[in-house]
N, C-alpha and C positions, 0 to 999 in steps of 0.2 A: 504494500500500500504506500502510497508517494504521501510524503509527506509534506503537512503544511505550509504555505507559503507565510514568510515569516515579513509583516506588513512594519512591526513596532520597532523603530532604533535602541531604546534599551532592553528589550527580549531581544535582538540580533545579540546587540553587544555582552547579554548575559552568557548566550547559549554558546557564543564562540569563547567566551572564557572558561565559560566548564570544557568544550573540548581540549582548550591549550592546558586547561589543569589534568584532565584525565591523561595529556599525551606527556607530562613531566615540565610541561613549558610554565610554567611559574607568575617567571615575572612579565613574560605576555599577558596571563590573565589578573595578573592584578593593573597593569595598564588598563586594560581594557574592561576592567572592573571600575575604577577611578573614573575613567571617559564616561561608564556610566552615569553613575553620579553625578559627576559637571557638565555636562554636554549642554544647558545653556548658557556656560559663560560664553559658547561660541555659537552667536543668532545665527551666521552664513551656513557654517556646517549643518547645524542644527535643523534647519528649514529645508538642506537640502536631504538630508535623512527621513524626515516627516515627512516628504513630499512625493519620496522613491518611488517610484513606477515599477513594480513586479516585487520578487523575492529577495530582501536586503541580505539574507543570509547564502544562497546562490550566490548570488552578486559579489560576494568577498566583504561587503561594504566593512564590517570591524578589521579587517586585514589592510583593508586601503588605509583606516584612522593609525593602525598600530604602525604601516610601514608611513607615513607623515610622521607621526611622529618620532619613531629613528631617525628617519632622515634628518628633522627639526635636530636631537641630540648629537647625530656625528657632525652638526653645523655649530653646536653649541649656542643653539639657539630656543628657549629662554638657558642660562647657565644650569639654573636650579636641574633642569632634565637630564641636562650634559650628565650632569654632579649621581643624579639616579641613575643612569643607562650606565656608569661607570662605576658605580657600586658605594659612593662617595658617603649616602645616605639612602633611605627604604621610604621618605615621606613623598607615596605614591601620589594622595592627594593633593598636594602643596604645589609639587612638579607640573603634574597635569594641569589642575587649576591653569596655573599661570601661562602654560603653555596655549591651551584652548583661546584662553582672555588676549593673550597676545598675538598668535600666530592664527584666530580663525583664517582668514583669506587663503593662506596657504595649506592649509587642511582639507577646507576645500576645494583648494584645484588639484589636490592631491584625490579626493573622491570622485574626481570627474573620469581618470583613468582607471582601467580592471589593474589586479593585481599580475607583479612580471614575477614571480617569483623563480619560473625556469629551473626547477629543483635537478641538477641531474642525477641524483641520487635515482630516482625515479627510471632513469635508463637503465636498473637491475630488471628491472621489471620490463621493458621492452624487450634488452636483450636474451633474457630466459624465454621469450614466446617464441622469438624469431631460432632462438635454438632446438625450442619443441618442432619449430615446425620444419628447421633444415634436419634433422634427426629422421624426419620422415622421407622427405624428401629433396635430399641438397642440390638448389642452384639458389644463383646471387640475388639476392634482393633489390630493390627497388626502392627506396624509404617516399614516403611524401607523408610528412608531419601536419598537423592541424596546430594551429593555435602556438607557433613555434618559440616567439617571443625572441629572444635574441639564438635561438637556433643552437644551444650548447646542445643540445640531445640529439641534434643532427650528428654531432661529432662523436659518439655514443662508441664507433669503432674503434677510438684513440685513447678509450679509458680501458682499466685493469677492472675485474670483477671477481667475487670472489660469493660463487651461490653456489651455499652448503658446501659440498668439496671437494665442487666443483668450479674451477678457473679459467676466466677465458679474457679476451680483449689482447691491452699490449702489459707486457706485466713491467715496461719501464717505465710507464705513462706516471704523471704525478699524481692521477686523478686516480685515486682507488676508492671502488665503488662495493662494500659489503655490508648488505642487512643482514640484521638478525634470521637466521634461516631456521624454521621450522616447518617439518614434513621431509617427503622424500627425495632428493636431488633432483634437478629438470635432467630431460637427455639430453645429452653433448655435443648436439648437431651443431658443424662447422658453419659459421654465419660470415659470407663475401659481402659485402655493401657495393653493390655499383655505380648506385647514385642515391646521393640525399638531399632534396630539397623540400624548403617548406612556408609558410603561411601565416603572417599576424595582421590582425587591424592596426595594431601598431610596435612593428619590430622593433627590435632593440639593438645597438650595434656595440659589441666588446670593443670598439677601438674606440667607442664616444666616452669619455670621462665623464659625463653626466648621465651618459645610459647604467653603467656600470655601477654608480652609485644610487641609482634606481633601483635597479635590481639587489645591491646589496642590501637597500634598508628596509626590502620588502622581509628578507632573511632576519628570521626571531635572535635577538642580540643572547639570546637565553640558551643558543646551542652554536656555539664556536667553533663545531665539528662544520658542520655545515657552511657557515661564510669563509671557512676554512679551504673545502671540497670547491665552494663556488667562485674563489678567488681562481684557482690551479685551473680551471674549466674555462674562464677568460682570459686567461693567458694560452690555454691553447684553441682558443676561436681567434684570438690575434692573431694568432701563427698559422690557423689553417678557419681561415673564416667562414663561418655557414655560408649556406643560399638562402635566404628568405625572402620570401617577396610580400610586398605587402598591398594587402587586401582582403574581400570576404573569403572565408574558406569555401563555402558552400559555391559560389561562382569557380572559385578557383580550381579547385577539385573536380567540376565538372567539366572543366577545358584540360584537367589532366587526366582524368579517365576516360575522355576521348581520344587523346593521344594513342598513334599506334605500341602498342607491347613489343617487345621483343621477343623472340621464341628462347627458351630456356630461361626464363628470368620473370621471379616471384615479384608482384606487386604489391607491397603493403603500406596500408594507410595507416595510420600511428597517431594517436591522443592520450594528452595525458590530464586529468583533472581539468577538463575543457568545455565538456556537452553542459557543464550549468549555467553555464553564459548565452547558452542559447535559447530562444525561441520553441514552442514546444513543436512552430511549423517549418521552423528549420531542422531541427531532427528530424522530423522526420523527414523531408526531404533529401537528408543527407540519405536517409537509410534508405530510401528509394532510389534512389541513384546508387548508389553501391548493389543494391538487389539488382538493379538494373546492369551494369559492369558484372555482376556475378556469373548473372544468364550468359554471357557471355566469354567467360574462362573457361577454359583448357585444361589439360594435368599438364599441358606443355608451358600455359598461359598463367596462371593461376593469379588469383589473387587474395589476400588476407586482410580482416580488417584487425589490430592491435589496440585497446583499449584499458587503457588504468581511469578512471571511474566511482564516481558513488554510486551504488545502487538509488533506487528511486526513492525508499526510505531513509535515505542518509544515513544507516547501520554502519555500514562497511565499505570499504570501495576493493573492487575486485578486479582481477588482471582479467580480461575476458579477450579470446580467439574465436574470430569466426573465417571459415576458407568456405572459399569459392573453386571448384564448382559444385561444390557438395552442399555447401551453404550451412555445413554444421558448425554449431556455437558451442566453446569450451569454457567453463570456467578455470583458468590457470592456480590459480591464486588467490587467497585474500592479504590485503597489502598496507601496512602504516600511509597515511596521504602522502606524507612528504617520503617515505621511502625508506626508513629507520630496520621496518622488519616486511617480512613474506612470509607469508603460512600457504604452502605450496599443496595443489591437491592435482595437479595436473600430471600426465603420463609420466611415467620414471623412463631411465634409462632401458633402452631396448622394448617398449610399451611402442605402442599408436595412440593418437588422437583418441578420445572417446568425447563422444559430442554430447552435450548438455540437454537437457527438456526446455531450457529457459528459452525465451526470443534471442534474436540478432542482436547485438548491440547494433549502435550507431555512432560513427565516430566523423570527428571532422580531423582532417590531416592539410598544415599547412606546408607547402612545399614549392620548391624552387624551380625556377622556371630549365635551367640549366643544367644542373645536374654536375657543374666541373667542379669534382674531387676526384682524391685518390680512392682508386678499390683498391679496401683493406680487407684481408682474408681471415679471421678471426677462430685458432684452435681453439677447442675448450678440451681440458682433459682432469678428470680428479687429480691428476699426480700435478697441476698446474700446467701454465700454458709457456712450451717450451721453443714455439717459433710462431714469429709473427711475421707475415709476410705481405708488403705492399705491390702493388701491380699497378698498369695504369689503369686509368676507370674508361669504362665507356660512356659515350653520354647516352641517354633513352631517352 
């Protein structure tokens, strides 16, 4: 059962602080505990939260107040916040207060945008499906991302992984990428990227020192692990920079699943934590158009839709596969939002696919018009991954 659309700015702001407390984040929710409370010292912000057109809690809206307000702090802007964000003093109230009363205007033009947060922690979770599904059947992938934002999870090929124990990616990469693994290993299928491109309303670029700070203060100050991971992740899109192009997914996507396929080469569309910013008549559009592209796959052609996701009740969010031309729907996984942990239920090692009772997902994949990178051929083996091998890419 889908769950309520959440109309009230302090029930958003409440509900997303009991998630950052259940998920260990602390002093997230007591920010956004405080913002509760004070939320009219700031009338602009204020009116524009009252005023929200659809589901505030969807919408990130307490996620867009919490990254304003980092941001506000790594500016040192009011001090008193700097002084909290830095552990200086815990007078949540006093910070915020001030913060709100001073900096409305800027809080909300910070709410006017979705949240970038580009987790790539979260490409554990791509790249365990695309290993389900080269285990079954190996040829190179195709990547086209929905929702890409500044495109790190494009580069997905050039991080190290470590799921359960099993290892793949580059294992010199700085970006090491290991949840908590719970359940039975994914199978080992060797994952080529031939191309990745992808899709935002409003990309983000690692080489802009203002995008980069965007994206970092969207990152909860409360886990160091993480703007840690996401620093190492912009420095290697500086050096090998996405394809993102910017626009709707749902247009976009449909000019690239018209595009001719190439024979031996898996198509998948790839979202991460993206379909609640949509429309409920853009989902399903999207899924119509992918059923549509499905009808149309091959074993030679194929294509896959990849999915990290809330379910419709906001319980869980689950890794879900769905292939064409069978059109069977997996659930892989249930999965921490930002990527922490995986509770694997999907095929083991030496297993096939088993397809789910559940519907299709629907995914939007934002992706690049071009395709020029490298193809990287990516081992995975329990004993770790002992050769990494680049080739050149084709474009498709």
């Amino acid at each position: 059962m889908a769950m309520k659309a959440m109309t009230d700015g302090r029930e958003a702001l409440a509900h997303q602080a009991e998630l950052c407390r259940s998920t260990g984040s602390t002093f997230v929710a007591k920010v956004l505990e405080a913002v509760g409370r004070h939320l009219p010292l700031a009338p602009i912000s204020s009116r524009m939260i009252q005023g929200w057109t659809g589901d505030l809690f969807a919408a990130a809206v307490a996620l867009r107040i919490n990254g304003a307000l980092h941001a506000l702090a790594r500016r040192g802007k009011p001090q008193s916040l700097a002084d909290l964000y830095s552990g200086e003093h815990d007078d949540f109230d006093g910070a915020i207060a001030e913060a709100l009363s001073q900096e409305d205007q800027f809080i909300a033009d910070w709410l006017r945008h979705p949240t970038q947060t580009n987790e790539v922690a979260r490409g554990a979770a791509i790249m365990s499906a695309l290993m389900t599904v080269a285990a079954e059947r190996p040829m190179p992938f195709q990547l086209l991302e929905l929702g890409s934002s500044c495109g790190l999870n494009l580069n997905l090929a050039r991080y190290a992984y470590r799921l359960g124990s099993v290892s793949a990616g580059d294992p010199a990469s700085a970006v090491c990428i290991a949840p908590h693994w719970r359940g039975a290993d994914p199978p080992a299928g060797e994952v080529s990227i031939a191309a990745a491109r992808g899709v935002d309303l409003s990309p983000l670029s690692a080489s802009d020192p203002t995008h980069r700070e965007r994206l970092l203060a969207f990152t909860w100050v409360d886990q160091p692990a993480r703007l840690e991971r996401l620093e190492a992740a912009l420095r290697v899109a500086v050096a090998h920079p996405p394809e993102v192009h910017q626009g709707e997914a749902k247009l976009w996507l449909e000019r690239r699943l018209a595009e001719p396929q190439p024979e031996g080469v898996c198509r998948a569309v790839v979202h991460t934590m993206f379909l609640q910013y949509l429309t409920d008549r853009d989902r399903h559009e999207i899924a119509a158009m992918l059923a549509t592209a499905g009808a149309r796959a091959t074993a030679e052609r194929p294509l896959v839709e990849i999915g990290l996701e809330w379910t419709s009740d906001r319980r869980e969010v689950q890794l879900r596969c769905t292939r064409w031309p069978t059109g069977e729907s997996t659930v892989l996984a249930t999965c921490h939002p930002y990527g922490d942990w995986m509770e694997w239920h999907g095929p083991q090692p030496a297993q096939s696919v088993r397809p789910s009772t559940d519907a299709a997902m629907v995914s939007e994949v934002e992706v690049t018009e071009s395709g020029a990178a490298d193809t990287v051929r990516l081992p995975s083996s329990s004993r770790g991954s002992e050769a990494y091998q680049r080739t050149p890419v084709t474009t498709v």
